[in-house]
Residue, then its C-alpha position, 0 to 999 in steps of 0.5 A: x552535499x555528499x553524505x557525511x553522516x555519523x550514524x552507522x546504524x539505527x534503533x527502532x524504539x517501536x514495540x520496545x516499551x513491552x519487552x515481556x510481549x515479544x513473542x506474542x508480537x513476533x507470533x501476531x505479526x507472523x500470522x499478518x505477513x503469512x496471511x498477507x504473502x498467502x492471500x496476495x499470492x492466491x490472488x496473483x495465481x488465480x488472476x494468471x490462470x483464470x480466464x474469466x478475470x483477464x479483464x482491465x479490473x483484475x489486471x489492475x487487482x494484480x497489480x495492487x497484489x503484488x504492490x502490497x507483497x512488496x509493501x509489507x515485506x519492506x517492514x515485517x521481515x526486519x521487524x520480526x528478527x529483532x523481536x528477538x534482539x535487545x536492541x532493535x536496530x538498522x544499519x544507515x544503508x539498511x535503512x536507506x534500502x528501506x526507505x526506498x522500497x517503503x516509498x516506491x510500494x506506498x506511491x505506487x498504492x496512492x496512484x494505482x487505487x486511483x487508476x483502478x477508481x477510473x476503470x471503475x468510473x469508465x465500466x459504470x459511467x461509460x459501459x458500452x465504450x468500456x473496452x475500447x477506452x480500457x484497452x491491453x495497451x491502455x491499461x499496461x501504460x495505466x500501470x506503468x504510470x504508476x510505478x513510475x510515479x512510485x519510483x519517481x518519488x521514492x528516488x528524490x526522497x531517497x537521494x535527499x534522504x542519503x544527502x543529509x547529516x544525520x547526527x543528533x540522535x540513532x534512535x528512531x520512534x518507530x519499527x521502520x525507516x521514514x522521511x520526517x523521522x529522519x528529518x528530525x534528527x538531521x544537523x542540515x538545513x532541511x527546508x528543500x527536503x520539507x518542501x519537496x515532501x509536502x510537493x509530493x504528499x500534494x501530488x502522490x497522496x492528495x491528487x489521486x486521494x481527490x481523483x478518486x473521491x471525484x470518480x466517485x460521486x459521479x459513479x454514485x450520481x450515474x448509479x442512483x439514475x438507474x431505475x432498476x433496484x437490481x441494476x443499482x445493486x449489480x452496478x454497486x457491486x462491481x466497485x463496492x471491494x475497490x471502495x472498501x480498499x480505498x477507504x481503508x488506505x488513504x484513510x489510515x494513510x492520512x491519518x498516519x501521516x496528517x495529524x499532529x506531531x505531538x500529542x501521541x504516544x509512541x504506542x499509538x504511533x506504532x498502532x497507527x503505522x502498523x494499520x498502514x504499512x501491515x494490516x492494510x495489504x492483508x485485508x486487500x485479498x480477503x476484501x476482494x475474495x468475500x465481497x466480488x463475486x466473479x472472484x468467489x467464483x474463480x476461486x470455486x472454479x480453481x478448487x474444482x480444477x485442484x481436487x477432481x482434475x489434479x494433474x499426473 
């Protein structure tokens, strides 16, 4: 069926209910995005330029940085120009755009924290074939893999999406675009768009969720055998930031998408959703910044670099 909507824009109700704290919100949600564009960005150049980290770990973190650049700015920008509007609102193609760029970032993030939980698993489990089995190819087509799987899910959900009759309502409880929202105001039979999200939420969301809690107790199984304290804690240290990552997102991620759909205020979900889509890419460079090691010192090594050999 072709796209034979009514709705030529639409109006995000999220942040709506407090209109003397628009500019608070807009202030708060600025200093998040800056931090997170800063913080990702810092994160993509010292990897570029410092040779210590062009190893298979970093390659992936790179690649987790500029997913979560993207990520935000699929919502933030949109957000804070209608801080300052009386209606906030999206026009239909606007929001298709954001549907697309929100689900390729999100999908790509579920498979790429599970590649990057593997490379962990080989470098723990496997140390002396590590790069041989995490070799430049091998990791190029690991990240490859994941932005196909991103991009893959994102293009049926979108073409699905853009297929349905949206007429019952323009209002949307949320600040951004998303499938079951859309859903919900749909006059089509959605029962083909329902399966294949629950299809994809089984094989992009649960599939890497449980891949890496796998990698996991078998990097923790083969941590505890070594009999050294020392070589327990160095091994821990090398997975701790990517473990604190993960819990992070999937477990917001879950929570945002895998709870009741009534019971909960429209606060609560845009609290929820903000967590996922926003805060998570923000912590992500400040976890693996304070808590990796070789990071800290890459980061002493490149300020060094800056204030006493600037270049002419």
């Amino acid at each position: 069926m072709g796209n034979q909507t009514f709705i030529q824009e639409f109006i995000f109700l999220g942040f709506s209910n407090h209109p003397d704290l628009q500019v608070l919100f807009f202030l708060i949600f600025l200093a998040i995005y800056t931090i997170t564009l800063v913080g990702n960005t810092f994160i993509l150049i010292l990897i570029r330029t410092d040779l210590t980290l062009h190893t298979p770990m970093y390659y992936f973190l790179s690649n987790l940085s500029f997913v979560d650049i993207c990520f935000t700015s699929t919502t933030v920008p949109v957000m804070l120009v209608n801080f300052f509007q009386l209606k906030k609102t999206i026009s239909y193609v606007g929001c298709i755009v954001q549907l697309f760029f929100l689900i390729t970032c999100a999908g790509t993030e579920c498979v790429l924290l599970a590649v990057m939980a593997y490379d962990r698993y080989v470098a723990i489990c496997s140390p002396l074939h590590y790069f041989s089995i995490m070799s430049k190819s091998v990791c190029m087509k690991m990240a490859v893999f994941s932005w196909l799987c991103g991009l893959t899910n994102s293009l049926v959900h979108t073409f699905l999406t853009w297929s349905l009759n949206i007429c019952k309502s323009n209002e949307l409880n949320h600040f951004f675009c998303d499938v079951p929202l859309l859903l919900k105001l749909s006059c089509s039979d959605t029962w083909v768009n329902k399966a294949v999200l629950h299809l994809a939420s089984a094989l992009i969301g649960l599939s890497p969720c449980l891949f890496t809690l796998i990698s996991y107790v078998r990097i923790i199984s083969t941590i505890l055998q070594i009999s050294s304290a020392r070589g327990r804690a160095k091994a821990f240290s090398t997975c701790t930031s990517h473990l604190i990552v993960v819990v992070i997102f999937y477990g917001t991620a879950n929570f945002n998408y895998n709870r009741p759909s009534s019971g909960y205020s429209l606060e609560i979900d845009t609290l929820v959703s903000s967590l996922y889509c926003i805060v998570t890419p923000m912590l992500n460079p400040i976890i693996y910044s304070l808590r990796n090691k070789e990071v800290k010192d890459g980061l002493v090594r490149m300020g060094k670099k800056c204030f006493f050999h600037p270049k002419t």
